[in-house]
MITORDO-299205 format. One record per residue (C-alpha): residue in three letters; residue number from 0; y, x, z. Coordinates in steps of 0.001 Angstrom, whole numbers, padded with zeros to 6 digits. Example, Ala and Ser with C-alpha at 12.3 -4.5 7.8 and 13.67 -1.06 7.14 Angstrom:
<atoms>
<res = ALA n = 0 Y = -004500 X = 012300 Z = 007800>
<res = SER n = 1 Y = -001060 X = 013670 Z = 007140>
</atoms>
This chain:
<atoms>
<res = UNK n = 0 Y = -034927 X = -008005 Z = -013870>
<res = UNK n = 1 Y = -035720 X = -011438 Z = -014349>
<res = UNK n = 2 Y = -033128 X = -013820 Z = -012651>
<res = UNK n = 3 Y = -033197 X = -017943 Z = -011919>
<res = UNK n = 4 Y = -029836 X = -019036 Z = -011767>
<res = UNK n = 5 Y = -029629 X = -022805 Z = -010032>
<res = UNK n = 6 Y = -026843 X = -024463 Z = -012025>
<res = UNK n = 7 Y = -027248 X = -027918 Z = -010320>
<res = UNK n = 8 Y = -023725 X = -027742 Z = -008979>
<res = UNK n = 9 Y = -021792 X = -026544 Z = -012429>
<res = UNK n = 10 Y = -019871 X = -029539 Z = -012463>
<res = UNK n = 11 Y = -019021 X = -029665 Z = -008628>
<res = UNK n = 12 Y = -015643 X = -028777 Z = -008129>
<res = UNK n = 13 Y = -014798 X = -025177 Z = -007025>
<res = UNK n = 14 Y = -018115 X = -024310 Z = -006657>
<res = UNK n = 15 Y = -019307 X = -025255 Z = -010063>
<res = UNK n = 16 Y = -016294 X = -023290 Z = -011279>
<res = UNK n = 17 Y = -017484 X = -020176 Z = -009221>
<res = UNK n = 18 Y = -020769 X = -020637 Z = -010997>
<res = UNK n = 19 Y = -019554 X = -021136 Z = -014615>
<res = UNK n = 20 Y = -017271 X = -018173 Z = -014377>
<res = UNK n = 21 Y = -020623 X = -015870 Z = -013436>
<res = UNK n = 22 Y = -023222 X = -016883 Z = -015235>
<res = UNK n = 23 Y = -021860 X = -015295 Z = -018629>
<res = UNK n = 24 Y = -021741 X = -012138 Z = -017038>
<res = UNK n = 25 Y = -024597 X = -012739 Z = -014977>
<res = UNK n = 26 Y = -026739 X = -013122 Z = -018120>
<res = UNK n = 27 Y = -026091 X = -010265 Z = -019660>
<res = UNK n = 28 Y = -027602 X = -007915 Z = -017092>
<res = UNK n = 29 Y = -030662 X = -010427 Z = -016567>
<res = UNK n = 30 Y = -033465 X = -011989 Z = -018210>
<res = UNK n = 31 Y = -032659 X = -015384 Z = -016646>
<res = UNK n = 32 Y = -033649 X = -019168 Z = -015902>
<res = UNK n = 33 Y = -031574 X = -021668 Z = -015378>
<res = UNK n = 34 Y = -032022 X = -024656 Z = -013916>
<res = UNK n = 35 Y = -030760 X = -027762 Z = -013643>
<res = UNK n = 36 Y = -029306 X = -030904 Z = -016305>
<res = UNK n = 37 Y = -030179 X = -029498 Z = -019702>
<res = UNK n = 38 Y = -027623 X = -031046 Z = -021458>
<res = UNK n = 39 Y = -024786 X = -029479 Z = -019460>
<res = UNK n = 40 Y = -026703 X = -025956 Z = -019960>
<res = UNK n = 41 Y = -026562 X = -026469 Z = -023890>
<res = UNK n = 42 Y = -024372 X = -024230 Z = -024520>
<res = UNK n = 43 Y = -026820 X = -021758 Z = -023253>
<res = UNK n = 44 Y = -029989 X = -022030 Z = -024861>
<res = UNK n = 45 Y = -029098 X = -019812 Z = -028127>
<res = UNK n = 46 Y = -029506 X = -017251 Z = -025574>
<res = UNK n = 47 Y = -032881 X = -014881 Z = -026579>
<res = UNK n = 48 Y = -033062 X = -014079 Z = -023113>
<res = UNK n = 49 Y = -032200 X = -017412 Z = -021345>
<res = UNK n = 50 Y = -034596 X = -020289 Z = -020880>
<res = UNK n = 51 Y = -033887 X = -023531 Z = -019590>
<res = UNK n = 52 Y = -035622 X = -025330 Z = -016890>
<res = UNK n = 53 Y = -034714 X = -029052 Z = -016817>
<res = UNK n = 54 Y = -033693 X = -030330 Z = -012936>
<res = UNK n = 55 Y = -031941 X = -033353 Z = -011677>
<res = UNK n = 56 Y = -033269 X = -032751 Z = -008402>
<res = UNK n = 57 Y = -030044 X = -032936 Z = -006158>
<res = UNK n = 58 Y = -028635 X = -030624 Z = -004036>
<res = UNK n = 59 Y = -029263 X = -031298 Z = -000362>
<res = UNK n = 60 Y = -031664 X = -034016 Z = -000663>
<res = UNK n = 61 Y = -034480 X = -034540 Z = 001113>
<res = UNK n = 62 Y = -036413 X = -034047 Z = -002181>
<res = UNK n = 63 Y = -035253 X = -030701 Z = -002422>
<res = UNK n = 64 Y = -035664 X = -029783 Z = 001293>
<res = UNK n = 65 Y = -039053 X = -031059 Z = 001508>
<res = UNK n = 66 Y = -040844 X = -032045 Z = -001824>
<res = UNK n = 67 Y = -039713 X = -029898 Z = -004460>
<res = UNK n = 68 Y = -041769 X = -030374 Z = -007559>
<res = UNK n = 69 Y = -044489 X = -027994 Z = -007656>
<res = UNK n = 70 Y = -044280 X = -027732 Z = -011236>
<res = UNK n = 71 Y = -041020 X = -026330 Z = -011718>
<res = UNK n = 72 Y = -042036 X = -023781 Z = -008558>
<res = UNK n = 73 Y = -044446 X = -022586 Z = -010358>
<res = UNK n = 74 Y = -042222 X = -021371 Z = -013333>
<res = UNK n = 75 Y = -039327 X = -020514 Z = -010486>
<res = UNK n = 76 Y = -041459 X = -018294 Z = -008704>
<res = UNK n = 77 Y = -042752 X = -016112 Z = -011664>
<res = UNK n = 78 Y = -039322 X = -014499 Z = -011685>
<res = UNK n = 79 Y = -037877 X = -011467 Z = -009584>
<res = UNK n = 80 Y = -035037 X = -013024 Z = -007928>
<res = UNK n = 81 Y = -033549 X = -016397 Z = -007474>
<res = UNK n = 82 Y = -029246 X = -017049 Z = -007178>
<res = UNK n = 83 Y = -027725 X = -019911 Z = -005709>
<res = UNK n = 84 Y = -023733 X = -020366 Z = -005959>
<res = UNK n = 85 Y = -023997 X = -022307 Z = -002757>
<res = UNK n = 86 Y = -026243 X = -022425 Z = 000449>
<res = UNK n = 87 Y = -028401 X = -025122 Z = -000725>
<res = UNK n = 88 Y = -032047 X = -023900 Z = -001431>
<res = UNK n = 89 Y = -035221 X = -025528 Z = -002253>
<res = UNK n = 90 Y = -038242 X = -025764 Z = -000163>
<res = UNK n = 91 Y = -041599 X = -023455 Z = -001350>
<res = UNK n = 92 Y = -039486 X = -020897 Z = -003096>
<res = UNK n = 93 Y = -041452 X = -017572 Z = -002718>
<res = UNK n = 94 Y = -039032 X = -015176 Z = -004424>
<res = UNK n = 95 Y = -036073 X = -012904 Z = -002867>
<res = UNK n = 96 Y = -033242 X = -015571 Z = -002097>
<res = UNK n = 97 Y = -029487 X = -014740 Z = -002696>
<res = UNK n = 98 Y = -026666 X = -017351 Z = -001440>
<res = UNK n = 99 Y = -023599 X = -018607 Z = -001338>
<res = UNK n = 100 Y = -021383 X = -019734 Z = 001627>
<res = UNK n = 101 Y = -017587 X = -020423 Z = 000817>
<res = UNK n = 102 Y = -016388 X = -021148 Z = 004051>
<res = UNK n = 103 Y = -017623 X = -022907 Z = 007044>
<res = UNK n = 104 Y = -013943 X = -024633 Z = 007627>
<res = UNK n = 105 Y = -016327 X = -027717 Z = 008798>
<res = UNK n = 106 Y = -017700 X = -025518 Z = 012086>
<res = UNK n = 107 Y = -013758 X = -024249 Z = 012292>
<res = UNK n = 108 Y = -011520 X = -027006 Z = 012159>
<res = UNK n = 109 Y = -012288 X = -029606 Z = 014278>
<res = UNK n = 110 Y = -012235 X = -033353 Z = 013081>
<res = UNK n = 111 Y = -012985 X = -032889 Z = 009573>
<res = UNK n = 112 Y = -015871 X = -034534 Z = 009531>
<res = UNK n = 113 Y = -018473 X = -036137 Z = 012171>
<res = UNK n = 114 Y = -020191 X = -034725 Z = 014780>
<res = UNK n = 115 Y = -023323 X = -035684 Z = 012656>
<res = UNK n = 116 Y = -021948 X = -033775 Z = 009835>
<res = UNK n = 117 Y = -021056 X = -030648 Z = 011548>
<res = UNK n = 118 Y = -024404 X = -030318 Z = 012657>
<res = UNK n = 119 Y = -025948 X = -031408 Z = 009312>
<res = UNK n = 120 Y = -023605 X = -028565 Z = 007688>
<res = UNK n = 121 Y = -024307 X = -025856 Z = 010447>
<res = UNK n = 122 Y = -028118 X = -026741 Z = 009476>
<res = UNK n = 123 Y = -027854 X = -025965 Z = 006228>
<res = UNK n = 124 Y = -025330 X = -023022 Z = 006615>
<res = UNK n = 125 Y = -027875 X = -021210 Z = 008880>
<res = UNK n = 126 Y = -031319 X = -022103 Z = 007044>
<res = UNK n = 127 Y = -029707 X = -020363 Z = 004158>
<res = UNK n = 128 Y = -028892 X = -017290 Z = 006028>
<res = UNK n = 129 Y = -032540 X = -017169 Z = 007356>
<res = UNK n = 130 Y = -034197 X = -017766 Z = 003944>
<res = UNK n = 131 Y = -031664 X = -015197 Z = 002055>
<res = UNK n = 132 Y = -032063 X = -011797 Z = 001282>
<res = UNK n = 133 Y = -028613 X = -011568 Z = 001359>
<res = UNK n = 134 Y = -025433 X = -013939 Z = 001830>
<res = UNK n = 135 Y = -022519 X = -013592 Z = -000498>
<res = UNK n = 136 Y = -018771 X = -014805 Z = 000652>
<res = UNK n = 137 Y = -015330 X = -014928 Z = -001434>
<res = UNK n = 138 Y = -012831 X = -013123 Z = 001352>
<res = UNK n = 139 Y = -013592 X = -010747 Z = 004364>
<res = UNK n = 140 Y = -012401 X = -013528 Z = 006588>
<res = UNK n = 141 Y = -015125 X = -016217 Z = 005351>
<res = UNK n = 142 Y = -017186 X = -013354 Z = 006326>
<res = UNK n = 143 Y = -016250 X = -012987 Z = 010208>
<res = UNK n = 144 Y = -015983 X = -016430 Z = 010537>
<res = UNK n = 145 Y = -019853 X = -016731 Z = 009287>
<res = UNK n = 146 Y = -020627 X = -013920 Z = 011607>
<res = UNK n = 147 Y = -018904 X = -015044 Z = 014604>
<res = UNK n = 148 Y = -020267 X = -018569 Z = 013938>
<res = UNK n = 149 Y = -023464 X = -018306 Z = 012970>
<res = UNK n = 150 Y = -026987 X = -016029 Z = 013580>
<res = UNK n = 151 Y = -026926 X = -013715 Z = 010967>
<res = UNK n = 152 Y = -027540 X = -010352 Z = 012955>
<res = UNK n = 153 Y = -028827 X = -007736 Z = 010537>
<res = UNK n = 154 Y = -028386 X = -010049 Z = 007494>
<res = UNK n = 155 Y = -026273 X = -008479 Z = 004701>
<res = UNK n = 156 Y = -023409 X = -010505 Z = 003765>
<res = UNK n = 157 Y = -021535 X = -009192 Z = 000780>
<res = UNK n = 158 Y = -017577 X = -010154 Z = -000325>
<res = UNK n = 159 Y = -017060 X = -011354 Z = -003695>
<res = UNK n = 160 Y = -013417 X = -012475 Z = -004525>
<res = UNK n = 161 Y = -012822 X = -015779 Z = -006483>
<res = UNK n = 162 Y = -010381 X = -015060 Z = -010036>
<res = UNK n = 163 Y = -008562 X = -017497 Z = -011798>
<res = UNK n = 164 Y = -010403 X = -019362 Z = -014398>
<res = UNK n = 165 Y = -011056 X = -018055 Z = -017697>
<res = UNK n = 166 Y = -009152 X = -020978 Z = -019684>
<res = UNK n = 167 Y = -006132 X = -019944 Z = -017697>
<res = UNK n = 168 Y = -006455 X = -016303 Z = -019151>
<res = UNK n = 169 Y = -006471 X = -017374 Z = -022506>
<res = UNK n = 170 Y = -003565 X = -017751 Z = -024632>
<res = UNK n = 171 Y = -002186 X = -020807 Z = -026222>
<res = UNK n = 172 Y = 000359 X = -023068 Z = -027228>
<res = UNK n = 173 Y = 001982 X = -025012 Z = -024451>
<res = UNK n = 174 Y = 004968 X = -026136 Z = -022865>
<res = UNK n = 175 Y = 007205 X = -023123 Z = -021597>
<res = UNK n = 176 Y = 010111 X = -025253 Z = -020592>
<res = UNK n = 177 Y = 010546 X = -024989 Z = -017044>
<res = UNK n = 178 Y = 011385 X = -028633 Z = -015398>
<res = UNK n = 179 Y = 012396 X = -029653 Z = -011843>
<res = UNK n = 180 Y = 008751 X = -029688 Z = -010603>
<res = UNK n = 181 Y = 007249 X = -028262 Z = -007520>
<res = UNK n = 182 Y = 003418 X = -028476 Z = -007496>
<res = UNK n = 183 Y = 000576 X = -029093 Z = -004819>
<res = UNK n = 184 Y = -003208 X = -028906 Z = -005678>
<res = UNK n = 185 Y = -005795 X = -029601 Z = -003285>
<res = UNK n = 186 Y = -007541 X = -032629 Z = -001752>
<res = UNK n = 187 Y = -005900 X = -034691 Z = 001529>
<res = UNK n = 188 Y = -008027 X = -032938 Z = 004351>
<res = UNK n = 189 Y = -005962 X = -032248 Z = 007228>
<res = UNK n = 190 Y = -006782 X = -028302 Z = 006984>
<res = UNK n = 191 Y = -004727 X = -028592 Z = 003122>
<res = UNK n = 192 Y = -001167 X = -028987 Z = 005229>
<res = UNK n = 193 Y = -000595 X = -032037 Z = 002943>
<res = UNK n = 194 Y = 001453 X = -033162 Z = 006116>
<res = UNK n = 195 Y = 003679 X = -030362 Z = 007571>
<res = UNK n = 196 Y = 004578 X = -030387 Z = 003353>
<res = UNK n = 197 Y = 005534 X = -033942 Z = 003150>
<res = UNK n = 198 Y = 007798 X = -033487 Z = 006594>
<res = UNK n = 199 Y = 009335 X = -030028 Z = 004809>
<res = UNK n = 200 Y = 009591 X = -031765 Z = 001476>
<res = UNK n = 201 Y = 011619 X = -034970 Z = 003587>
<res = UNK n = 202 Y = 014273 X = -031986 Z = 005409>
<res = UNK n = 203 Y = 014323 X = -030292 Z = 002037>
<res = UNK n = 204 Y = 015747 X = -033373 Z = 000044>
<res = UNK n = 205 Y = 018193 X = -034316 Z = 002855>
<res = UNK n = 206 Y = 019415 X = -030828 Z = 002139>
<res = UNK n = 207 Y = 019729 X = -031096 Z = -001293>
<res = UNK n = 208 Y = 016650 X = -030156 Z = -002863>
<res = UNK n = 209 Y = 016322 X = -032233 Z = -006160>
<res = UNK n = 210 Y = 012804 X = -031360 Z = -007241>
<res = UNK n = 211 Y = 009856 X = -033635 Z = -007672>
<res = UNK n = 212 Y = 006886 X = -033346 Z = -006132>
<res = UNK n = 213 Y = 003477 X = -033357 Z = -008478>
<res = UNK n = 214 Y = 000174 X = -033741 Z = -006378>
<res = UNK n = 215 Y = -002674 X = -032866 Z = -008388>
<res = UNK n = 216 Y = -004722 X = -035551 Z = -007041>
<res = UNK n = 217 Y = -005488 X = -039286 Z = -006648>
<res = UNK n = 218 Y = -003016 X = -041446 Z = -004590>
<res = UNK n = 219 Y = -005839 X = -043836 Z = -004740>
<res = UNK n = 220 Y = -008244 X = -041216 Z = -002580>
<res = UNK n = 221 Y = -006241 X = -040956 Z = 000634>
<res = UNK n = 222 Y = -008832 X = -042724 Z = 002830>
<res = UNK n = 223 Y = -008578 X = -040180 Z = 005053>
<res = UNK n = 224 Y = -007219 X = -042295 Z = 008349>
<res = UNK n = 225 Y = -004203 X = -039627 Z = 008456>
<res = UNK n = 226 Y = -001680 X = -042448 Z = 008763>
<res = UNK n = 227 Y = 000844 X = -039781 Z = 008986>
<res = UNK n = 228 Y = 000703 X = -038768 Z = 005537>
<res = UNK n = 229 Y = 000110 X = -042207 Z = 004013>
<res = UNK n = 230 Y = 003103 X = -043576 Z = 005955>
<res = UNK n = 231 Y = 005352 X = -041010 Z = 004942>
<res = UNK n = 232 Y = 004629 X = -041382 Z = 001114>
<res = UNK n = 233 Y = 005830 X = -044611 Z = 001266>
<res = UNK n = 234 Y = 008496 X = -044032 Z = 002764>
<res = UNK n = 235 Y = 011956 X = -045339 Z = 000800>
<res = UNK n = 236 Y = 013997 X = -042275 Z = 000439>
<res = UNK n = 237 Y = 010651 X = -040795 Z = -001105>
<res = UNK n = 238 Y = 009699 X = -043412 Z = -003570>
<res = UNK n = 239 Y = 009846 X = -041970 Z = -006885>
<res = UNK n = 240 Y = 009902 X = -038555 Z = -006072>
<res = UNK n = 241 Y = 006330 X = -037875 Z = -005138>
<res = UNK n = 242 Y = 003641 X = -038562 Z = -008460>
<res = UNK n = 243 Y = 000158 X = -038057 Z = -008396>
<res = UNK n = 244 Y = -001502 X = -037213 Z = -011506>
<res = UNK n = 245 Y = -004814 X = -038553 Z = -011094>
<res = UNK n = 246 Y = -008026 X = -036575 Z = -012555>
<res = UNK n = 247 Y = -006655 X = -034275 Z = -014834>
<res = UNK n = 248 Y = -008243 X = -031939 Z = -017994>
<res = UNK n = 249 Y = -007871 X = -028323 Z = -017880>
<res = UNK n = 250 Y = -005811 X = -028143 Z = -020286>
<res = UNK n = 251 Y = -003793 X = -030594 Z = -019011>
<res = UNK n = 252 Y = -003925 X = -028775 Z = -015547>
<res = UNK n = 253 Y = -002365 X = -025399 Z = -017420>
<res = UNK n = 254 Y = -000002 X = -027188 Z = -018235>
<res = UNK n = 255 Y = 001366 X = -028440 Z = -015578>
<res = UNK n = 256 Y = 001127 X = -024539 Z = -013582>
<res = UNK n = 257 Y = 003078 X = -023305 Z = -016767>
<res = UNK n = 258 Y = 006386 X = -025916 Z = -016410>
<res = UNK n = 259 Y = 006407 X = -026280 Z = -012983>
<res = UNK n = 260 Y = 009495 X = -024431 Z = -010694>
<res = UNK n = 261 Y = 006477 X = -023072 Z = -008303>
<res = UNK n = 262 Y = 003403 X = -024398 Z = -006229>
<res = UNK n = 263 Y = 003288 X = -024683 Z = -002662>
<res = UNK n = 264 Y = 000150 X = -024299 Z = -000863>
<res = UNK n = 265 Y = 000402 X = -024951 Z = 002803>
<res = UNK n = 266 Y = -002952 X = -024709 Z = 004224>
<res = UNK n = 267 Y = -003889 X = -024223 Z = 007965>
<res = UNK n = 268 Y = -007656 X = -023086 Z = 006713>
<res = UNK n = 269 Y = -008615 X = -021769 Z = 003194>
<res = UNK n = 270 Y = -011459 X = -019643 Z = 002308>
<res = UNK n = 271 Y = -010148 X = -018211 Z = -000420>
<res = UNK n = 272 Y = -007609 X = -020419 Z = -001820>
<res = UNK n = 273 Y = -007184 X = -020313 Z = -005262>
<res = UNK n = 274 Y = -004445 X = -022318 Z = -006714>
<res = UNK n = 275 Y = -001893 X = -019774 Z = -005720>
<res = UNK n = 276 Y = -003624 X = -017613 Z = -008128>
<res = UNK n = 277 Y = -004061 X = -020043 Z = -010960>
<res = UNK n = 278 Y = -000780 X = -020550 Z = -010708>
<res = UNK n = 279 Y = 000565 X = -016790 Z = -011199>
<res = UNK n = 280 Y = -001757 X = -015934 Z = -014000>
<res = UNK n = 281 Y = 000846 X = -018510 Z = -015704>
<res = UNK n = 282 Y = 003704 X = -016910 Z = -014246>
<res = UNK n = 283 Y = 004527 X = -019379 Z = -012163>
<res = UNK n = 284 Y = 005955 X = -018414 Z = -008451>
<res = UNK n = 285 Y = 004143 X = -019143 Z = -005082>
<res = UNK n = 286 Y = 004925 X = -020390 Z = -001927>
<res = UNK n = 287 Y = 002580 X = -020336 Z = 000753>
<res = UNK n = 288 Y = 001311 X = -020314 Z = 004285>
<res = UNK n = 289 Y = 001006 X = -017250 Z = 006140>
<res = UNK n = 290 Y = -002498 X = -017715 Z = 007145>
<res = UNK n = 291 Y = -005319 X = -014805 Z = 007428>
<res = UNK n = 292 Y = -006925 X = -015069 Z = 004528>
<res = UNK n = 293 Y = -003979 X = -015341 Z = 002338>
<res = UNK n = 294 Y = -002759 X = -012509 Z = 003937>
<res = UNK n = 295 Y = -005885 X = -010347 Z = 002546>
<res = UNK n = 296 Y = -005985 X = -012406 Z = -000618>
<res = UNK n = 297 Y = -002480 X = -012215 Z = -001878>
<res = UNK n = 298 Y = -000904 X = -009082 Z = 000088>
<res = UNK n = 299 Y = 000088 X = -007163 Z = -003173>
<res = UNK n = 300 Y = 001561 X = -010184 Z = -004854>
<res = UNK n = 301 Y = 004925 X = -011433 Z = -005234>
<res = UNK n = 302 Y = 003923 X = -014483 Z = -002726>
<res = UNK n = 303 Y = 006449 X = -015704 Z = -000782>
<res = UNK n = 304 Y = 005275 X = -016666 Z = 002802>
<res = UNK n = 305 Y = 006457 X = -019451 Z = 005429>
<res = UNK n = 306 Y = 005124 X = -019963 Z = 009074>
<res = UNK n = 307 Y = 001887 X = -022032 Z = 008915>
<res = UNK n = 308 Y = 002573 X = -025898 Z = 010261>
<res = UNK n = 309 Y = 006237 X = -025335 Z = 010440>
<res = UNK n = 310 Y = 007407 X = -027651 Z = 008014>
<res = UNK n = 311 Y = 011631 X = -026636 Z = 009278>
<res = UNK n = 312 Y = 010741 X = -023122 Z = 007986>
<res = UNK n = 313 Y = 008790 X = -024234 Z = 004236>
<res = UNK n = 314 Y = 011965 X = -026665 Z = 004028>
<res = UNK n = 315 Y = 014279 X = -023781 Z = 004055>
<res = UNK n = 316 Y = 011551 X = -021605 Z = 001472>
<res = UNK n = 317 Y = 011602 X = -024492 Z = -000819>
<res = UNK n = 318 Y = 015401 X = -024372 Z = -000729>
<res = UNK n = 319 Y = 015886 X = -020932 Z = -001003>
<res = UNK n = 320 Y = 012444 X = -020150 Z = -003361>
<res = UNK n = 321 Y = 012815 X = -017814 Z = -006379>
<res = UNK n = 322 Y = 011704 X = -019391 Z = -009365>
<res = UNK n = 323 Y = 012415 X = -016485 Z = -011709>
<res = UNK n = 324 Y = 008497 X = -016425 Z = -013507>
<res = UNK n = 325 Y = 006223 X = -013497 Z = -012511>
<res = UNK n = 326 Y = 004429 X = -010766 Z = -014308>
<res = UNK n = 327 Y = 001087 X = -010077 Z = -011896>
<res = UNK n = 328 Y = 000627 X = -007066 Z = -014413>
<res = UNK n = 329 Y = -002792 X = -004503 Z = -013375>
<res = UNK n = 330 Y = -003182 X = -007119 Z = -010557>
<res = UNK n = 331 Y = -004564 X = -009457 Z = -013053>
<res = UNK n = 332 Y = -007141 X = -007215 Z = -012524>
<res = UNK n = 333 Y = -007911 X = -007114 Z = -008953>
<res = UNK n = 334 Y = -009402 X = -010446 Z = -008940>
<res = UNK n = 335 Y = -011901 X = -010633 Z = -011761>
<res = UNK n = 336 Y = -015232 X = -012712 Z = -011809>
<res = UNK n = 337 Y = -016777 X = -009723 Z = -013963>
<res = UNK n = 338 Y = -016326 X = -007836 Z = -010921>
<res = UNK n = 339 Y = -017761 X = -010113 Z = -008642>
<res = UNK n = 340 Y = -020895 X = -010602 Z = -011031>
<res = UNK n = 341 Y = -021385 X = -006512 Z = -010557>
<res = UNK n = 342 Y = -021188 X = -006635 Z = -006904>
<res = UNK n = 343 Y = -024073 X = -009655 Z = -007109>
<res = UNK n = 344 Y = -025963 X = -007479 Z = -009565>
<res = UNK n = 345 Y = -025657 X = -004645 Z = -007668>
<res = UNK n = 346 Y = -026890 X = -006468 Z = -004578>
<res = UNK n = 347 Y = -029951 X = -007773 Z = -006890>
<res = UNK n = 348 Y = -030717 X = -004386 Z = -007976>
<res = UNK n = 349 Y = -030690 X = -002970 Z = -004012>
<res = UNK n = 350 Y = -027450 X = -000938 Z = -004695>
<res = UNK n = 351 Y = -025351 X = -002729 Z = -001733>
</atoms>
């Protein structure tokens, strides 16, 4: 079977993530072209059944919805099938279509973005549903949301569950001492909880709580208009106890999940939600929200839950929390990107 991969988003956050974590598996089933910047596919091209198809085109521009070259069609549409790790596809492609939608938190959470960009957004979620031979998701809820949401009658949509990162699930040296850290990862959108864990993390150091609190993040990037959260952060009695780290290296990132007491993630809307994840392949305890998805995500792990937007109940959690390290065990199994690369194959190959 002979596969076109497009890698234009491999250095895009979560999704390009997704994407780097499949494509070595993805490969070995396939006879496959990828496209996009050749000089972040290097590492690929010793591959005797990979080629390479230089494109800077980007994703969701009017280039690629209306005027993609015709010479790199050409060479697309020679091959069986063509994978996208997101929902953004190129006009004139001729071949069976598979895609990716993550979540559609911007059609479920209102005020997240304009009323321009939920529509821009729904386009795009719902073009790639009609062009797609099938729709892949990473949780069952992404998937009722997308049905409920959108008009995919009769369309296929398939599950397949984020992991943890490789580089997490390989050993090596680093800091095992434990220090008086508790850890949030995410950006500042109001679906993250950002706020009700600022108010929790205010109650929980009038109550003698003593940890710090590490935001993987930018201080500099909270141009959100949430005045709330801003206001709060500079608050007096918080000075000095809240640091932001800035961008940060994987390695660097490890790191910080491997010393930390335990991460909090107290999101409203997630559609997977992986830090909580990350951060118990290190052993490191988790504290989160008791939303749906997290219920069907982590319901065999040794999560510990609070009441979504109550920031009096994750006070009392973060008081009380357990920060004895964890041993996830098989279930560092159940979540595996090698899995979710057979379930795409399999969907490829007609077998779902």
């Amino acid at each position: 079977m002979k596969l076109v991969i497009d890698c234009r988003m491999l250095d895009s956050g979560g999704i390009g993530s997704f994407l780097s974590e499949l494509i070595p598996f993805l490969i070995k089933e396939h006879d496959c072209l990828l496209i996009g910047n050749e000089i972040k596919l290097e590492s690929y091209k010793n591959y005797k059944n990979v080629k390479i198809l230089n494109c800077n085109i980007k994703p969701f521009s009017l280039t690629e919805l209306l005027h993609f070259p015709k010479e790199l069609l050409t060479i697309i549409n020679t091959y069986d099938n063509y994978f996208t790790p997101y929902c953004n596809i190129p006009s004139g492609i001729k071949i069976p279509i598979y895609s990716t939608i993550h979540d559609i938190v911007f059609l479920d959470i209102p005020n997240i973005t304009s009323f321009i960009g939920v529509k821009v957004r729904k386009f795009f979620y719902q073009r790639a549903i009609n062009k797609s031979k099938k729709i892949f998701t990473v949780s069952k809820f992404s998937k009722k949301r997308i049905q409920k949401k959108l008009n995919c009658k009769n369309k296929d949509i398939i599950v397949v569950y984020n992991s943890a990162p490789s580089y997490l699930q390989t050993k090596s040296e680093i800091n095992s001492k434990i220090e008086d850290i508790i850890l949030f990862i995410g950006n500042i959108k109001k679906h993250k909880g950002l706020s009700t864990l600022l108010d929790a993390y205010e109650i929980a150091k009038k109550n003698g709580l003593t940890s710090k609190l590490t935001i993987v993040g930018n201080s500099k990037n909270f141009r959100t208009g949430d005045k709330n959260i801003i206001k709060k952060i500079q608050q007096e009695e918080l000075k000095g106890n809240i640091v932001f780290t800035g961008k940060i290296s994987n390695e660097e990132l490890k790191n910080l999940y491997s010393i930390s007491k335990y991460i909090v993630q107290p999101s409203f809307y997630e559609g997977f939600g992986i830090p909580p994840l990350e951060a118990m392949f290190m052993g490191t305890p988790a504290l989160i929200s008791d939303i749906e998805v997290f219920k069907e995500i982590y319901h065999d792990f040794p999560v510990t839950f609070f009441r979504v937007g109550d920031p009096e109940d994750l006070a009392k959690k973060m008081i009380l929390m357990d920060t004895t390290r964890i041993n996830l065990g098989k279930l560092c199994d159940y979540y595996s990107y090698e899995n979710s690369a057979q379930i795409i194959n399999r969907a490829i190959y007609g077998l779902i």
